[in-house]
KEKEPA-796140 format. One line per 4 residues: number of its first residue (from 1); their letters; for each residue x negated, y negated, z negated of N, C-alpha, C, O. Coordinates in steps of 0.1 Angstrom, whole numbers, always signed. Layout:
BEGIN
NUM> A> X:Y:Z:X:Y:Z:X:Y:Z:X:Y:Z; ... .
***
This chain:
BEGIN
1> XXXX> -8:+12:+0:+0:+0:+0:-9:-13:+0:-5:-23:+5; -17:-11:-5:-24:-25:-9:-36:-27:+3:-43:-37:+3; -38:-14:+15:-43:-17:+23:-28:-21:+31:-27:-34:+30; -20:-16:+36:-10:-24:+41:-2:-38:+40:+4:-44:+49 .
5> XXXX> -5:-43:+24:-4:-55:+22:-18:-65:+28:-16:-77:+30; -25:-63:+29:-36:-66:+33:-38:-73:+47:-44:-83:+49; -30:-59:+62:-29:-61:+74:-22:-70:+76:-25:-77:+85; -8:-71:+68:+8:-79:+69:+0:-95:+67:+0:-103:+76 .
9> XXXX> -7:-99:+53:-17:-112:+53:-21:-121:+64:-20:-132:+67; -30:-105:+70:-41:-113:+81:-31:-110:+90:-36:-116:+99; -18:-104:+94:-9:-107:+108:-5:-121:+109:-3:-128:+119; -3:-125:+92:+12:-138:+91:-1:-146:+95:+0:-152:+106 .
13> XXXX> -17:-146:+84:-21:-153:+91:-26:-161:+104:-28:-173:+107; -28:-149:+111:-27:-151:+123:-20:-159:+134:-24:-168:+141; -7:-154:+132:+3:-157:+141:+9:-172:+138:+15:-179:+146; +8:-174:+122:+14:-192:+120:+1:-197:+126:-1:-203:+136 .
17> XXXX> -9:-192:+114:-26:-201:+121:-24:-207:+135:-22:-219:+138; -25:-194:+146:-23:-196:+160:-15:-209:+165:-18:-216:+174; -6:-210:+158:+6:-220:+167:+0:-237:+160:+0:-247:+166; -4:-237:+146:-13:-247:+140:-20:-253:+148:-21:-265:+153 .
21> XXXX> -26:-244:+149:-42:-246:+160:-37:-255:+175:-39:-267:+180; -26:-241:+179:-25:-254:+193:-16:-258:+195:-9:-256:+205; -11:-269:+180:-6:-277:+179:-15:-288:+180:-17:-297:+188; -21:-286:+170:-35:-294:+167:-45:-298:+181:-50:-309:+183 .
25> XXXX> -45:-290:+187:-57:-283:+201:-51:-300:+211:-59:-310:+213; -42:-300:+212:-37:-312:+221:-38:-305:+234:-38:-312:+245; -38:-293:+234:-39:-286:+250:-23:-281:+254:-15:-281:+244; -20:-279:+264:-10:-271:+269:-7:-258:+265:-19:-253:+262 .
29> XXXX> +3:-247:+261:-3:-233:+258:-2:-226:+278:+5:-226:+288; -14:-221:+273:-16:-214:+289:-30:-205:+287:-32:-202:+276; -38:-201:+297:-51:-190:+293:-60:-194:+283:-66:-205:+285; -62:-189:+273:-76:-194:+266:-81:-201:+265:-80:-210:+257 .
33> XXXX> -93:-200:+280:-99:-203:+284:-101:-219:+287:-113:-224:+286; -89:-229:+290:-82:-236:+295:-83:-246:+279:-84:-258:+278; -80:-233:+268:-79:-244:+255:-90:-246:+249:-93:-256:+243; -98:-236:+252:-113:-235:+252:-120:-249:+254:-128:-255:+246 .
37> XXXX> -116:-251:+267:-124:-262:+280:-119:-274:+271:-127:-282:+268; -101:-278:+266:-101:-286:+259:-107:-289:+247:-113:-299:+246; -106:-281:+237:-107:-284:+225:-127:-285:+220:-132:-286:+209; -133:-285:+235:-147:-285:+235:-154:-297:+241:-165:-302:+240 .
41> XXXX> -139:-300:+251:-146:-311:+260:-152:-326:+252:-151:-326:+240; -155:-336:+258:-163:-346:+254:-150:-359:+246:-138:-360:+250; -155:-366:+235:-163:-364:+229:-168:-345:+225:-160:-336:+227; -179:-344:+219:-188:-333:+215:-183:-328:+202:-188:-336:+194 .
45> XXXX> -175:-320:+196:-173:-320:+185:-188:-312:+177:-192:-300:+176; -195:-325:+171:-210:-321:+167:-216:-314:+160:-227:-310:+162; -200:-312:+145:-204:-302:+136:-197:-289:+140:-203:-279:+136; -188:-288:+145:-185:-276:+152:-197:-269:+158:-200:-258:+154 .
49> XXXX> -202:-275:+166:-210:-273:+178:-227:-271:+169:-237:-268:+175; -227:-273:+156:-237:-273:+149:-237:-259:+141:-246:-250:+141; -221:-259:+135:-215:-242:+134:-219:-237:+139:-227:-229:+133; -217:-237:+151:-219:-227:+159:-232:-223:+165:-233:-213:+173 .
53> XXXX> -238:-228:+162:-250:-226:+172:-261:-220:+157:-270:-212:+158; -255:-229:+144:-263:-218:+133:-259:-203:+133:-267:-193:+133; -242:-201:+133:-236:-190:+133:-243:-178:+143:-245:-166:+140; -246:-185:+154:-249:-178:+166:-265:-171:+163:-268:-159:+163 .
57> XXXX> -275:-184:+161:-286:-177:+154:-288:-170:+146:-298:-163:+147; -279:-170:+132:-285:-163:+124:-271:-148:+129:-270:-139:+120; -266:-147:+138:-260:-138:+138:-272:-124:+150:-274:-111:+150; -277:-135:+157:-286:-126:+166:-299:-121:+156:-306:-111:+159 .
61> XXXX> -302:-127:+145:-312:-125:+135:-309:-114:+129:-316:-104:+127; -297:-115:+125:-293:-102:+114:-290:-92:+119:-286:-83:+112; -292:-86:+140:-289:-78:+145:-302:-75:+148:-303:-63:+151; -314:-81:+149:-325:-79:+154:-334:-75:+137:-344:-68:+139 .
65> XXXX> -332:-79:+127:-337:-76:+116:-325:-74:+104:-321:-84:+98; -321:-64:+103:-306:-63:+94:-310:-59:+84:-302:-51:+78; -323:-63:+75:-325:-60:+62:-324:-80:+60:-325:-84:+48; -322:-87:+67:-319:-101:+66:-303:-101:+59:-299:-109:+51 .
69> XXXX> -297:-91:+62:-277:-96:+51:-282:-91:+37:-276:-97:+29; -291:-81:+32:-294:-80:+19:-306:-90:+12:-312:-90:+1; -307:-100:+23:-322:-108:+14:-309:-119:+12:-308:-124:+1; -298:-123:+22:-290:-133:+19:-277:-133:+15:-272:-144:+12 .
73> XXXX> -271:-123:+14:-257:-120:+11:-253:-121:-7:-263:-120:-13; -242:-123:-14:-240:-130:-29:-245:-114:-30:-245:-104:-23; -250:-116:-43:-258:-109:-53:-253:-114:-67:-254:-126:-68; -247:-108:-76:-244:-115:-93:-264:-114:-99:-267:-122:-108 .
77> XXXX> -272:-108:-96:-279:-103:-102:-295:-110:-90:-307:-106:-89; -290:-120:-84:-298:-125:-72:-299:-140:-76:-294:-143:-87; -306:-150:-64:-305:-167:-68:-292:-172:-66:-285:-171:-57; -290:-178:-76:-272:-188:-70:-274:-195:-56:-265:-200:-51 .
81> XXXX> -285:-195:-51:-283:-200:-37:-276:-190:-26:-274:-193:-14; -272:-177:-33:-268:-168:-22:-253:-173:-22:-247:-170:-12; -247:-177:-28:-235:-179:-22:-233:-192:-15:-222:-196:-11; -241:-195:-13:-240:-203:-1:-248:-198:+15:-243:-200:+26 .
85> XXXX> -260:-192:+12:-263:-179:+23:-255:-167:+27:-256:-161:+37; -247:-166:+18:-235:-150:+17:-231:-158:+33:-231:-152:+44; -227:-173:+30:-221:-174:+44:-224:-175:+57:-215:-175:+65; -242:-175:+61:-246:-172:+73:-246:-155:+75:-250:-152:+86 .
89> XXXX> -243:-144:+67:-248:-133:+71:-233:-127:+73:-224:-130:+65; -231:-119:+84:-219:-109:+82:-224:-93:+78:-232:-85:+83; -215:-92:+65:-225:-84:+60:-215:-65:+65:-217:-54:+61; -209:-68:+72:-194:-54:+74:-199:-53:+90:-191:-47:+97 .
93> XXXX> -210:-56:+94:-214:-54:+109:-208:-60:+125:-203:-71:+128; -211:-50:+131:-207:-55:+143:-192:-59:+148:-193:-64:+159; -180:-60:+143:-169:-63:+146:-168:-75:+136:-168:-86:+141; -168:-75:+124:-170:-88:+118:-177:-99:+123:-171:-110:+122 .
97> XXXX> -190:-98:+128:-198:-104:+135:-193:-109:+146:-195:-121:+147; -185:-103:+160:-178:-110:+164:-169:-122:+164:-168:-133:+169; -162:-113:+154:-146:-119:+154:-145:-127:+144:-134:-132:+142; -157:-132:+137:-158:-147:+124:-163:-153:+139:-155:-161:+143 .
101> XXXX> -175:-150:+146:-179:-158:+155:-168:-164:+164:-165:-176:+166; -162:-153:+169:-150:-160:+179:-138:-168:+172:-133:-178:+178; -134:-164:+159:-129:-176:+153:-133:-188:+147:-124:-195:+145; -143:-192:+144:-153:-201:+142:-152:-211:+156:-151:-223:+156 .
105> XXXX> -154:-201:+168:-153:-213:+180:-144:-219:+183:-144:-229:+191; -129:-214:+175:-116:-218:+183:-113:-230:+171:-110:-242:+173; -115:-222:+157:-115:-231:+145:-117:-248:+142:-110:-258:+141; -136:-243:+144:-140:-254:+145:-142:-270:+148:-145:-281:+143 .
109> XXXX> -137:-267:+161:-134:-279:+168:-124:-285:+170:-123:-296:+174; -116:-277:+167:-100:-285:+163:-97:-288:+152:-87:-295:+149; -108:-283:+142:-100:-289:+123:-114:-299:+128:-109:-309:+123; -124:-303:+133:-133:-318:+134:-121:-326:+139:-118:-336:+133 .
113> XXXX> -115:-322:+153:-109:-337:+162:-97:-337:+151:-92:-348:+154; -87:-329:+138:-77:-332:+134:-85:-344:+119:-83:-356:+116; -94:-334:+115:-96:-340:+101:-112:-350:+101:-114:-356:+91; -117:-351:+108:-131:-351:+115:-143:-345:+109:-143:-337:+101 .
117> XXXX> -153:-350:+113:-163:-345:+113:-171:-342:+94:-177:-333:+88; -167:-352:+92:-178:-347:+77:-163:-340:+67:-166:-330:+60; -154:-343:+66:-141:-336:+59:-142:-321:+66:-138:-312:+59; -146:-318:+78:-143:-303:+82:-156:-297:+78:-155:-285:+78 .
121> XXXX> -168:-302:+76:-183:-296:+68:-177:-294:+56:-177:-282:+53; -172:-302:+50:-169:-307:+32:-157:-293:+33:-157:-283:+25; -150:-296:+44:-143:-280:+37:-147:-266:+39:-145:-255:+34; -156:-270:+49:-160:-255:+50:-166:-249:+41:-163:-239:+36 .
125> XXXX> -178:-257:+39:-187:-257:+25:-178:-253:+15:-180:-241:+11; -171:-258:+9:-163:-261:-5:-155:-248:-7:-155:-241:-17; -147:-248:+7:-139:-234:+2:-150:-219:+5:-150:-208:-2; -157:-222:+15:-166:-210:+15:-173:-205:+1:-173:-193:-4 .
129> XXXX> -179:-218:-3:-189:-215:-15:-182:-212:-27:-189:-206:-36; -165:-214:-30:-162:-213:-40:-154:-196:-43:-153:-189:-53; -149:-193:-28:-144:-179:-23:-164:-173:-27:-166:-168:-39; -169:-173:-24:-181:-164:-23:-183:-164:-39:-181:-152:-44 .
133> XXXX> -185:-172:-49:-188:-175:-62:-176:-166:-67:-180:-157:-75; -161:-167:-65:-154:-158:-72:-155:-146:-63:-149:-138:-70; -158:-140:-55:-161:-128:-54:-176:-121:-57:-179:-109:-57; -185:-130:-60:-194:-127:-68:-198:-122:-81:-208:-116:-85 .
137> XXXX> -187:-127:-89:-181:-128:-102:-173:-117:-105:-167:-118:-116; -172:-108:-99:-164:-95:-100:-151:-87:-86:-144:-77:-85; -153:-96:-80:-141:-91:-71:-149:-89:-61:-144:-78:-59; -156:-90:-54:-169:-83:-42:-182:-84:-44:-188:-88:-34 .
141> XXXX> -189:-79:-56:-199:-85:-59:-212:-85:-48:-222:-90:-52; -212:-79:-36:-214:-75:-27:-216:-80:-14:-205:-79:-9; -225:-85:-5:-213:-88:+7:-217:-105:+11:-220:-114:+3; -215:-105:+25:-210:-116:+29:-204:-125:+46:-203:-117:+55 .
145> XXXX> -202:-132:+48:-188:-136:+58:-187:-146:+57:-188:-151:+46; -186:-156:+74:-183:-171:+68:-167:-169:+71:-162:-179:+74; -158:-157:+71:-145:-161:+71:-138:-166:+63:-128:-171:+65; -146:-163:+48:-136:-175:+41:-135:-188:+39:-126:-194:+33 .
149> XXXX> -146:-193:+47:-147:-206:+52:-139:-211:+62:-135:-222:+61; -137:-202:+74:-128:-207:+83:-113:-205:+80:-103:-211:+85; -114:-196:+70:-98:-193:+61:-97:-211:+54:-86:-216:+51; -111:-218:+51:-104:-227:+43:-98:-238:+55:-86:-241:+54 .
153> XXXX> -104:-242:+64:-105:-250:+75:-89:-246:+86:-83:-255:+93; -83:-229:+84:-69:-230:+85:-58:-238:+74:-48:-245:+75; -66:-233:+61:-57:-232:+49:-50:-251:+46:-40:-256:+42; -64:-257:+53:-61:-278:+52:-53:-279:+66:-42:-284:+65 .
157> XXXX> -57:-275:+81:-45:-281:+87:-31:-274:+84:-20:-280:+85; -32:-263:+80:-22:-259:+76:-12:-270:+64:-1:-274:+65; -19:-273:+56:-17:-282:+44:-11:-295:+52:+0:-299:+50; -22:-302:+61:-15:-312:+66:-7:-312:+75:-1:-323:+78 .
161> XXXX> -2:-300:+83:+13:-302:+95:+19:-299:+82:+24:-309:+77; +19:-290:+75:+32:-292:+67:+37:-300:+58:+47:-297:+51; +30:-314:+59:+33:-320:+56:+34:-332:+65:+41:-342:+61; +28:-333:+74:+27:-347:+85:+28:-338:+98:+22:-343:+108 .
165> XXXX> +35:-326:+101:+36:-325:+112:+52:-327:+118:+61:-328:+111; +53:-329:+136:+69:-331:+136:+74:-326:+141:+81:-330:+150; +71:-311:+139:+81:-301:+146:+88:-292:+132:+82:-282:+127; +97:-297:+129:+105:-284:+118:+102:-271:+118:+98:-263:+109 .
169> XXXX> +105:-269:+128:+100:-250:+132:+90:-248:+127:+92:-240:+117; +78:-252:+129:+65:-247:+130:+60:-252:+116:+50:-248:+112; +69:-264:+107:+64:-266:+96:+70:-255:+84:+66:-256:+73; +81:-245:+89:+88:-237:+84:+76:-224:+86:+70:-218:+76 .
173> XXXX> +75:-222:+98:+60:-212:+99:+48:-216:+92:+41:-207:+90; +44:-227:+87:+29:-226:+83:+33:-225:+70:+24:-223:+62; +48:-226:+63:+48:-225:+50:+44:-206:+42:+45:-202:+31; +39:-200:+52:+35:-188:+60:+22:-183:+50:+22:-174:+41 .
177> XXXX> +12:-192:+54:-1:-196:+54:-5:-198:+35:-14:-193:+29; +3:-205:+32:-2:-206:+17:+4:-194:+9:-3:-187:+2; +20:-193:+13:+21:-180:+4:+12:-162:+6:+8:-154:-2; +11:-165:+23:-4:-155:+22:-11:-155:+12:-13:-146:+5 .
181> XXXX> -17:-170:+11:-27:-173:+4:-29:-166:-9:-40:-161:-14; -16:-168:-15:-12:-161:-30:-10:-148:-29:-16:-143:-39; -5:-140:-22:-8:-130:-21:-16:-120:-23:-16:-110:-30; -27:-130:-11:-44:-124:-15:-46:-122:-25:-48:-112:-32 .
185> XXXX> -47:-137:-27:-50:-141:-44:-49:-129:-53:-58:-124:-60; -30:-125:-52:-32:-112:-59:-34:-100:-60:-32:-92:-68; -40:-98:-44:-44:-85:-47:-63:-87:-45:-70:-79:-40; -68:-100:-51:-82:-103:-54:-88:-96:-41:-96:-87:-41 .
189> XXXX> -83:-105:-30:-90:-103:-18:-96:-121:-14:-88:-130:-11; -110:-124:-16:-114:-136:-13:-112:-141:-1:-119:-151:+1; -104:-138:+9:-99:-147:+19:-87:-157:+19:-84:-165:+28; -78:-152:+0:-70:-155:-6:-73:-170:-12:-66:-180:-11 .
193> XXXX> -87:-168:-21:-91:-180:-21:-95:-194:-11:-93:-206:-12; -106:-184:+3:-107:-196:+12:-93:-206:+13:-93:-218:+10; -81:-199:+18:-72:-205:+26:-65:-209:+14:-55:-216:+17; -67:-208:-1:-59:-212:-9:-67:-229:-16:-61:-238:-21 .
197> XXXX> -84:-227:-13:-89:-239:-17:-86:-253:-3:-83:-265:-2; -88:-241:+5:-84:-250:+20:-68:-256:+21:-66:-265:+29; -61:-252:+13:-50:-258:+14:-50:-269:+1:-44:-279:+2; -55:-267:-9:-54:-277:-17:-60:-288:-10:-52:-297:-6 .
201> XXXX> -74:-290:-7:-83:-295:-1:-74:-302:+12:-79:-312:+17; -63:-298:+18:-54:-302:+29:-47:-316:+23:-47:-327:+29; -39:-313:+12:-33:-323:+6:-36:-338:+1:-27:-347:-3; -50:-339:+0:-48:-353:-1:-53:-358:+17:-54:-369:+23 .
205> XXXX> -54:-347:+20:-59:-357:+33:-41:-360:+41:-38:-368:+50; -37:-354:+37:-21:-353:+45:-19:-372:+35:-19:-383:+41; -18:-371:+26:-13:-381:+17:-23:-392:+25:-16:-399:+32; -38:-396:+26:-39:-406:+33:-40:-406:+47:-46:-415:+52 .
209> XXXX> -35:-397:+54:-31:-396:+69:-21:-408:+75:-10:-411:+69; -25:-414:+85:-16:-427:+88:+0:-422:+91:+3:-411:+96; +7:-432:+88:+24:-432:+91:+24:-421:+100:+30:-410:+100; +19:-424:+106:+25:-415:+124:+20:-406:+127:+8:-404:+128 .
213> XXXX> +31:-396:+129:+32:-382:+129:+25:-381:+144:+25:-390:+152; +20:-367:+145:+14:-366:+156:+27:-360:+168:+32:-350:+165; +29:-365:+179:+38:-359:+190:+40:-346:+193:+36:-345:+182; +43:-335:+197:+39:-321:+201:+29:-321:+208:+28:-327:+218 .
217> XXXX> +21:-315:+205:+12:-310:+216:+2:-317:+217:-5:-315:+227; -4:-331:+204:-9:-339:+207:-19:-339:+189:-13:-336:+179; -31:-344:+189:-34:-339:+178:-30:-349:+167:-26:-360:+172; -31:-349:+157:-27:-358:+146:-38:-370:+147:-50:-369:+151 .
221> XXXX> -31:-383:+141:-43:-395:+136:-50:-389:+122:-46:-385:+112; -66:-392:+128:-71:-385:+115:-69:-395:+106:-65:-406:+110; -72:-394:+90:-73:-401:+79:-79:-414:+82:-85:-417:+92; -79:-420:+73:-87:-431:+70:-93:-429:+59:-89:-425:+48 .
225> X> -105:-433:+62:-117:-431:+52:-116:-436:+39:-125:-434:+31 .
***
């Protein structure tokens, strides 16, 4: 059961996440590829594109020398700097390794152009590091993944359409997203945390987000500083 509650999590996640995203995306829905080309094009989204390119390196590192996820991955019994390392290594192998990668590219650059550039570092960081610390602490002591980092980076736009977004529907679907969240939470799965710090972390930026709601299809005015 509790692996079945588990799959049902990452489906709901999925499927509200998805519609968030290209809401957010400002693209059309149509191939991929297409949202790809938008959500990348110029301006550069820099820390995305900074993501990514650490993600990418230390992901080719840890396949060419894979005693690198046990020198960096959380340890209770290691330097407290691993839980902030836990998050360059995927420590569950080759499919993990992908599929943080490939969500990371889609992620990324759409929570910079919604929330921008140093708020989507600030959350990545924040909820990553604090999901890795409580699974350090007894719930994985083991291990590491930047998906609960990108769990936090859903968990804030999530936070801000549902509260500054203007489609009813889809603000009814992301209410999706947090109760996942709790879920996790209780069955002490730390992706429960990412998306659950990520959504707190969503709320005051929704609160100083300007009057105006973003259009369909069009991405929100980011905050004011």
């Amino acid at each position: 059961m509790h692996g079945v509650l588990l799959y049902i999590c990452a489906a709901v996640v999925v499927a509200a996440g998805s519609q968030v995203l290209i809401a957010y995306s400002g693209a059309e829905p149509g191939p991929p590829w297409l949202i790809l080309r938008k959500i990348w094009s110029r301006p550069l989204p820099w820390v995305a594109a900074g993501l990514v390119a650490l993600l990418t390196v230390m992901g080719v590192a840890q396949v060419v020398h894979p005693a690198l996820i046990g020198d960096l991955e959380r340890d209770p019994h290691g330097g407290w700097w691993r839980v902030l390392t836990a998050l360059l290594v995927q420590s569950s192998g080759g499919i993990q390794l992908v599929f943080n990668w490939a969500a990371l590219v889609v992620v990324a650059p759409i929570a910079e152009r919604a929330i921008g550039p140093a708020v989507t570092l600030a959350v990545f960081l924040i909820a990553g590091v604090i999901a890795q610390v409580v699974s350090a602490a007894g719930w994985s002591r083991h291990g590491g993944g930047d998906s609960v980092a990108i769990c936090g980076l859903v968990g804030a736009l999530a936070a801000l359409y549902l509260l500054r977004g203007p489609r009813p529907g889809l603000r009814r679907l992301t209410l999706l997203i947090p109760a996942a969240a709790v879920l996790l939470l209780l069955l002490a799965n730390n992706h429960g945390v990412g998306l659950a710090v990520g959504c707190l972390l969503g709320l005051p930026l929704a609160v100083t987000a300007g009057r105006d709601r973003p259009r369909r299809g069009t991405a929100p005015s980011r905050p004011t500083p």
